[in-house]
Wavefront OBJ file of the C-alpha trace (Angstrom):
o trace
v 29.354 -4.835 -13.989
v 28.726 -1.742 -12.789
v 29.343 1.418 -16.124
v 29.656 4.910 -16.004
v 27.933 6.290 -19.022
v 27.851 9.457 -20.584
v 25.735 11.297 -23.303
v 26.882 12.289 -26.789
v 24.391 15.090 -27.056
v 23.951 16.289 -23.864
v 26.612 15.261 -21.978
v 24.247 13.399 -18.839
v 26.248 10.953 -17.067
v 24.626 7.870 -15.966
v 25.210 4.694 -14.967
v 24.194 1.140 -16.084
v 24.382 -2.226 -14.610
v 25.229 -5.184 -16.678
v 24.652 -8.702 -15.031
v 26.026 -12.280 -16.969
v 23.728 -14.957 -17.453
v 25.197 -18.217 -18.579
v 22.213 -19.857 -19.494
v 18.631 -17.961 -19.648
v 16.333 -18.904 -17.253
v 12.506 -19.481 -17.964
v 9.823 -18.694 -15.655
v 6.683 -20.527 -15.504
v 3.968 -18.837 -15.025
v 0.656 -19.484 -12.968
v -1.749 -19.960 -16.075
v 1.437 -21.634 -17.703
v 2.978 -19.413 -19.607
v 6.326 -19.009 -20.289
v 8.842 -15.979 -20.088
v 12.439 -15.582 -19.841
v 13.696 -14.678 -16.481
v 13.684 -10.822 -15.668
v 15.265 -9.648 -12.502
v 14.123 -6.137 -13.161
v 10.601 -7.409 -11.885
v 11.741 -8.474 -9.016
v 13.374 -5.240 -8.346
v 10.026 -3.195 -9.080
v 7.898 -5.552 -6.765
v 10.517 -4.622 -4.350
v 10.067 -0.822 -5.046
v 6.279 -1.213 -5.100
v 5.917 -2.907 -1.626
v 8.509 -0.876 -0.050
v 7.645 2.622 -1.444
v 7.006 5.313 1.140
v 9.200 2.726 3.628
v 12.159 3.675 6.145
v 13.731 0.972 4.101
v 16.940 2.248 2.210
v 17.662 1.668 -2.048
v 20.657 -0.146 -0.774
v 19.110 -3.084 1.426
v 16.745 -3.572 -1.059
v 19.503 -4.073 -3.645
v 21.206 -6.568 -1.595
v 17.710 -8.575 -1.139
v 17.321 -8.538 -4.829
v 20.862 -9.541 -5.208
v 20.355 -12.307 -2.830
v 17.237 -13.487 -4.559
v 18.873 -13.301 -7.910
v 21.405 -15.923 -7.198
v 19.489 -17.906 -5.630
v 17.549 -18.198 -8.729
v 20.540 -18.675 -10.770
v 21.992 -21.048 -8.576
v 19.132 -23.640 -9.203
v 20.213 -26.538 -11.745
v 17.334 -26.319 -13.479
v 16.835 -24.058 -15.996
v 12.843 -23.867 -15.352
v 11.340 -21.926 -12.381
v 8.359 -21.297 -11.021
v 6.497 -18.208 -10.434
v 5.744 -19.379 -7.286
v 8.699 -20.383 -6.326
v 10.401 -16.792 -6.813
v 7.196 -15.437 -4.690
v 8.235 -17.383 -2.022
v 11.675 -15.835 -2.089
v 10.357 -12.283 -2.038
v 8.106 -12.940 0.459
v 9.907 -14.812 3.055
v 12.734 -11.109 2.641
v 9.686 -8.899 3.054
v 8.912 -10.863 6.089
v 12.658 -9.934 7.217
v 13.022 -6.764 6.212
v 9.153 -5.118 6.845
v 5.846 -6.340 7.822
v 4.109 -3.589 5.811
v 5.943 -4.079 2.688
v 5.481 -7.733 3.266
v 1.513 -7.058 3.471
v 1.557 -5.235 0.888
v 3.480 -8.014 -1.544
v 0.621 -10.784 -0.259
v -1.933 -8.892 -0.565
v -1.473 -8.732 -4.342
v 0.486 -11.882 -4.827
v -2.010 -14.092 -2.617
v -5.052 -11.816 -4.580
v -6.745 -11.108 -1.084
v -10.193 -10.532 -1.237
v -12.043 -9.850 2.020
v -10.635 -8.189 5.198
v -10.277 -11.588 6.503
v -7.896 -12.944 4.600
v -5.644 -9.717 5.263
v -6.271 -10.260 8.869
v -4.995 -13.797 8.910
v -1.935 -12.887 7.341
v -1.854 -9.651 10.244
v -2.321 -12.677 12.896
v 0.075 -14.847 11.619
v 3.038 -12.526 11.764
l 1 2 3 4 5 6 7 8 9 10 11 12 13 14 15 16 17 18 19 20 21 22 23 24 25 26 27 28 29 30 31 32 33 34 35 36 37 38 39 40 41 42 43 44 45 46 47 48 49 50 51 52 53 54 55 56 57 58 59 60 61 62 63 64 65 66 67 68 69 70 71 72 73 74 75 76 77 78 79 80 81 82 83 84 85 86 87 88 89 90 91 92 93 94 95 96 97 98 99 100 101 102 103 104 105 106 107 108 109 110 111 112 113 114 115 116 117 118 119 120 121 122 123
């Protein structure tokens, strides 16, 4: 649900976005940990990898909208981290090599020039 908002005090308008979530979903972590599922990270990892990208706010919502109920489409109410990794990378790979080198590199935790090349080759 998409709101118009507007400031008592200083009369900014802004907007808000308010999603439903029938049941919450839990993400498990790689050391095991577990948090409640957050679709505003998803959206920053998008913004991160993308940034400085010919790739508009608008694709990138519909990626993370895609993503999203995908995620809440599972039966399951447990998910892996790297499950949802998987998601964002395979729409990087769709949407921009860079951005998507830029996700792996941190997600995968590259650590020599080699690894980053592999991934390079493999695309």
């Amino acid at each position: 649900i998409r709101r118009r908002r507007e400031c008592e005090y200083c009369d900014y308008r802004f907007t808000t976005y308010e999603y439903i979530q029938s049941n919450p979903i839990i993400v498990i972590k790689k050391m095991g940990e577990r948090e409640e599922y957050d679709r505003k990270k998803i959206e920053k990892s998008f913004e991160i990898a993308c940034n400085k990208l010919p790739i508009s706010q608008k694709k990138i919502i519909k990626v993370v909208d895609k993503i999203d109920e995908e995620i809440n489409d599972l039966t399951n109410f447990e998910v892996k981290s790297t499950f949802i990794g998987e998601l964002i990378m395979d729409e990087l790979k769709n949407i921009n090599k860079i951005a998507y080198i830029r996700f792996a590199s941190v997600y995968r935790e590259f650590e020599d020039l080699g690894e980053f090349k592999k991934h390079i080759d493999d695309l």
